[in-house]
C-alpha positions in Angstrom: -39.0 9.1 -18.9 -41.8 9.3 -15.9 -42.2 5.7 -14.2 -45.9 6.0 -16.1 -44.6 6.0 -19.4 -42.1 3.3 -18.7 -44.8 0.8 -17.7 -47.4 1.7 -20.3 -44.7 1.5 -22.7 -43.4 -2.0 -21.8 -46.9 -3.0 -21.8 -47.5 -2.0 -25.4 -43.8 -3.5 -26.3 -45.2 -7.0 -24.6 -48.6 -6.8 -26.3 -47.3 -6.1 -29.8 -44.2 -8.5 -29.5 -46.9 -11.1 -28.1 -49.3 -11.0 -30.5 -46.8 -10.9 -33.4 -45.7 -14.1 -31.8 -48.8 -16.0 -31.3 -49.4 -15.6 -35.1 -46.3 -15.7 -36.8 -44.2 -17.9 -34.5 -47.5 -20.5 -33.8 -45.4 -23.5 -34.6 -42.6 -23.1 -32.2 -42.2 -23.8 -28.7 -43.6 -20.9 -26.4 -42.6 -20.5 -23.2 -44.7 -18.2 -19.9 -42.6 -15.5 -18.1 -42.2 -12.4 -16.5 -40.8 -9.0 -16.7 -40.5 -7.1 -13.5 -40.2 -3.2 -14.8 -38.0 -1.2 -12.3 -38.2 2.8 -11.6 -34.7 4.0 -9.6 -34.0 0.3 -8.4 -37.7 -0.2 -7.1 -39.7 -2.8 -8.7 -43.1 -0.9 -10.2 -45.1 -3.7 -12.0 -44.7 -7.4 -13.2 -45.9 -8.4 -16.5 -46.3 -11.5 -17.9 -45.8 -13.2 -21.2 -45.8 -16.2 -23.4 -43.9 -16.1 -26.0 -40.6 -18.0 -28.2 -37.3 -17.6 -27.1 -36.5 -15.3 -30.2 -39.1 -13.1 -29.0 -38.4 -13.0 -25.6 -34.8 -11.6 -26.4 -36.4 -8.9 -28.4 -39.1 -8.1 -25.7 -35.7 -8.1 -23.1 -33.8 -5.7 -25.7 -36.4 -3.5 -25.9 -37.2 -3.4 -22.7 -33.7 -2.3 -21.3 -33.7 0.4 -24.3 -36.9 1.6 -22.8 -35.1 1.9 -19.7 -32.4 4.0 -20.8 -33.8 6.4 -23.1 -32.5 9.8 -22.3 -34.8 11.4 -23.9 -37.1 13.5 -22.0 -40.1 13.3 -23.3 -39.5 9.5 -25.0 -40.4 10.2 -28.8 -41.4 7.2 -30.6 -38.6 5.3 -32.0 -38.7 5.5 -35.6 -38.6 10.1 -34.9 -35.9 9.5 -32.3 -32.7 11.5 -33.7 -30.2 9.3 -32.2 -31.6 6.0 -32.3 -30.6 3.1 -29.2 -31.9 0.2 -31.2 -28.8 -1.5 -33.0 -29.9 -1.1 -36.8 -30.9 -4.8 -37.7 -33.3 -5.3 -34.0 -34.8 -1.9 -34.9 -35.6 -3.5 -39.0 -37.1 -6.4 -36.9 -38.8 -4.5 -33.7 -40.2 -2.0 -36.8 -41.9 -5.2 -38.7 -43.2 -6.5 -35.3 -44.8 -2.9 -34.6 -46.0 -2.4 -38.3 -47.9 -5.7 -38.3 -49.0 -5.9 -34.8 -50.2 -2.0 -34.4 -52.0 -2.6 -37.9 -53.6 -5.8 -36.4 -54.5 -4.8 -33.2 -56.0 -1.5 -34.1 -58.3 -2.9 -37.0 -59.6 -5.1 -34.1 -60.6 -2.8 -32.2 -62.8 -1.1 -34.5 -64.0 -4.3 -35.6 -65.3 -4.4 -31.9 -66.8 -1.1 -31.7 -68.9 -1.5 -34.8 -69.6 -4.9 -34.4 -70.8 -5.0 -30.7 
C-alpha cells in the first residue's frame, strides 16, 4: 500500500468509526485522542479523534490491519480474498461502514442541492 493510501484510508476509517459513534454511542463516555499513522517507522500524519473506548479499540484494530495489508493495490475489505479482519470485528467494522458511508454520503448531497 503507498503511504497515500494509508493515510487517506485511516482518515476515512476515523471519520466513519467517529460519526457512527457520535450517534449511536451518544450516551457513553467519549474520550479525545490521537493516532499517529507510520510509513517504514517514520511518523506521516497525526489524527485525532473523540470517540468511546469500544470504538477506539476498533478504530486501533483497523488501523493496524490497514497497516499490514499485503495486498498491493489494497481492495476494499468486503472483495479482499483472504480477509485480515477476525470474522465477528469485520460483522461490526461492516455495520459501522454500512451506516456511516450511507449517512455521510446522503449528506453530502443534501449540501450540494441545498446550498
Amino acid at each position: 500500500m503507498k503511504k497515500e493510501k494509508l493515510i487517506l484510508d485511516t482518515q476515512n476509517l476515523q471519520r466513519f468509526i467517529q460519526f457512527h459513534c457520535e450517534r449511536e454511542h451518544n450516551d457513553v463516555p467519549k474520550k479525545e485522542g490521537t493516532l499517529q499513522v507510520h510509513w517504514e517507522e517514520k511518523p506521516l500524519c497525526v489524527i485525532s479523534y473523540h470517540v468511546c473506548a469500544e470504538c477506539e479499540a476498533l478504530l486501533t484494530y483497523g488501523y493496524n490491519r490497514l497497516q499490514n495489508c499485503p495486498h498491493e493495490p489494497k481492495p476494499s475489505c468486503r472483495k479482499c480474498p483472504k480477509p485480515c479482519y477476525e470474522k465477528p470485528v469485520w460483522k461490526k467494522m461492516a455495520h459501522i461502514m454500512m451506516y456511516s458511508g450511507m449517512r455521510l454520503g446522503l449528506s453530502k448531497v443534501r449540501k450540494t442541492l441545498f446550498k
